[in-house]
Backbone as CSV, one residue per row, in Angstrom:
resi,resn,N_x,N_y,N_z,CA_x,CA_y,CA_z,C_x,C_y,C_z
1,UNK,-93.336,198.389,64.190,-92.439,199.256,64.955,-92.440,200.678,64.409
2,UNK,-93.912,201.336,63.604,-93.557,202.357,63.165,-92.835,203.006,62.619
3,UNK,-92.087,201.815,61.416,-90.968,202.649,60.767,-89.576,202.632,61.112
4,UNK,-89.462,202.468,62.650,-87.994,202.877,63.169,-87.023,201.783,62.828
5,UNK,-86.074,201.419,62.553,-85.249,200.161,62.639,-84.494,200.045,63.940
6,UNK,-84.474,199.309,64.663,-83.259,198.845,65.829,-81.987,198.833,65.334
7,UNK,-81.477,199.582,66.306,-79.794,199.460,66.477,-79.563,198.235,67.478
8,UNK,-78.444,197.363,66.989,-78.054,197.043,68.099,-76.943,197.381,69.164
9,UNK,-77.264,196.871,70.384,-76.417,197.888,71.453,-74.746,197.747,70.916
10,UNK,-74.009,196.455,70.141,-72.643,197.393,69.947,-72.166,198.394,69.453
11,UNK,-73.290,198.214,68.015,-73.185,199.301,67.437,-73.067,201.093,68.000
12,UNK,-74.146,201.015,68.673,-74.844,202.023,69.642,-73.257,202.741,70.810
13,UNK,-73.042,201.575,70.783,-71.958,201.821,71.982,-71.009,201.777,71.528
14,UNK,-70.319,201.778,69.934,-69.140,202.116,69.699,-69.161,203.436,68.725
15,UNK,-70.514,203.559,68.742,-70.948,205.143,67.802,-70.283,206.079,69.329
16,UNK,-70.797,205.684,70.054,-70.819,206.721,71.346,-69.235,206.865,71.700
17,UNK,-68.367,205.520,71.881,-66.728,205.550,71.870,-66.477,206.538,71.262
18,UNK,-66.670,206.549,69.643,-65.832,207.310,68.763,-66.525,209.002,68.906
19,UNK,-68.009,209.197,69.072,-68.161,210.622,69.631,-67.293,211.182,71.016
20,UNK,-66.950,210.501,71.655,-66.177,210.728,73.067,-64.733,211.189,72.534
21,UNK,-64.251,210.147,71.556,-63.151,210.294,71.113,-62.731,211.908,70.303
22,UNK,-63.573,212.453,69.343,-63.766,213.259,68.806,-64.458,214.531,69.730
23,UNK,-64.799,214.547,70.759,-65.123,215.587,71.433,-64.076,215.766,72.455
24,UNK,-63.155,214.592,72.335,-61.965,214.919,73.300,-60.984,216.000,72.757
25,UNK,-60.785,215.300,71.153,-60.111,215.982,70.430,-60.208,217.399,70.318
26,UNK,-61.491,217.468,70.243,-62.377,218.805,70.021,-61.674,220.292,70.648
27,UNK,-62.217,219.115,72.215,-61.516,220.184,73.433,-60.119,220.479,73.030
28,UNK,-59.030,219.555,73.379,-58.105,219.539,73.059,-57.741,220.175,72.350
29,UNK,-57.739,220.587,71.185,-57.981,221.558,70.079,-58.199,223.009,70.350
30,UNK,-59.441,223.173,71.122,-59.659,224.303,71.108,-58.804,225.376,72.472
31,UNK,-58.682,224.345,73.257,-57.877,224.521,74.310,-56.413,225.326,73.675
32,UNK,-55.812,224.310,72.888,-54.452,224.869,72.565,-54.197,225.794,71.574
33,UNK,-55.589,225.998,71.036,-56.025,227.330,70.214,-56.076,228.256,70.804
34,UNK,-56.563,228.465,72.193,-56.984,229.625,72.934,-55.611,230.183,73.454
35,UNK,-54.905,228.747,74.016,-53.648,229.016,74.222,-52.136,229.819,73.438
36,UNK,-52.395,229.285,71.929,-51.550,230.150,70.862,-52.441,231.455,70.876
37,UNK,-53.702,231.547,70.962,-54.042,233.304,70.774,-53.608,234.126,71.705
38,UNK,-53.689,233.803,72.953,-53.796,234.159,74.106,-51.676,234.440,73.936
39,UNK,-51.194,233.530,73.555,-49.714,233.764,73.713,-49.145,234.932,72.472
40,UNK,-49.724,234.247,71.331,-49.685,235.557,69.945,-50.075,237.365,70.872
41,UNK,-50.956,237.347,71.193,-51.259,238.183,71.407,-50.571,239.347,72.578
42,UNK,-50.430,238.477,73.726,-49.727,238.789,74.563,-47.546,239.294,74.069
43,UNK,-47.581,238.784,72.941,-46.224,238.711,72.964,-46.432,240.185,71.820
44,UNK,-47.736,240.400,70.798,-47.921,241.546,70.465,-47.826,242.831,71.001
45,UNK,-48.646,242.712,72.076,-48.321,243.828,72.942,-47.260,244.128,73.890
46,UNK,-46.292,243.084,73.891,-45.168,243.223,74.521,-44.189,244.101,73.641
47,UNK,-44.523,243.596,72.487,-43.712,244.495,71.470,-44.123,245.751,71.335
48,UNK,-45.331,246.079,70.778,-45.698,247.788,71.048,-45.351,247.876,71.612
49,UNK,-45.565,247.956,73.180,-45.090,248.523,74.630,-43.620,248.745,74.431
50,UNK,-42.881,247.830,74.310,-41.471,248.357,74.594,-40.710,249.066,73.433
């Protein structure tokens, strides 16, 4: 087999669960990151301004 070793498919398919899981997070994450900058920021310039 040239070296390669076989996975077997649960394995395979619960590697892939937990990447899903962690790229959910990911988003999630970055989402409510964008969201505190986006609010920090906005409430910055509310203050200069007035």
């Amino acid at each position: 087999m040239d070296g390669k070793k076989s996975v077997s498919y649960i394995a395979y398919e619960s590697e892939m669960v937990r990447q899903e899981r962690i790229n959910r997070r990911l988003w999630f994450l970055s989402i409510i990151t964008l969201m505190v900058l986006l609010l920090t920021n906005s409430l910055w310039i509310l203050k200069v301004v007035m």
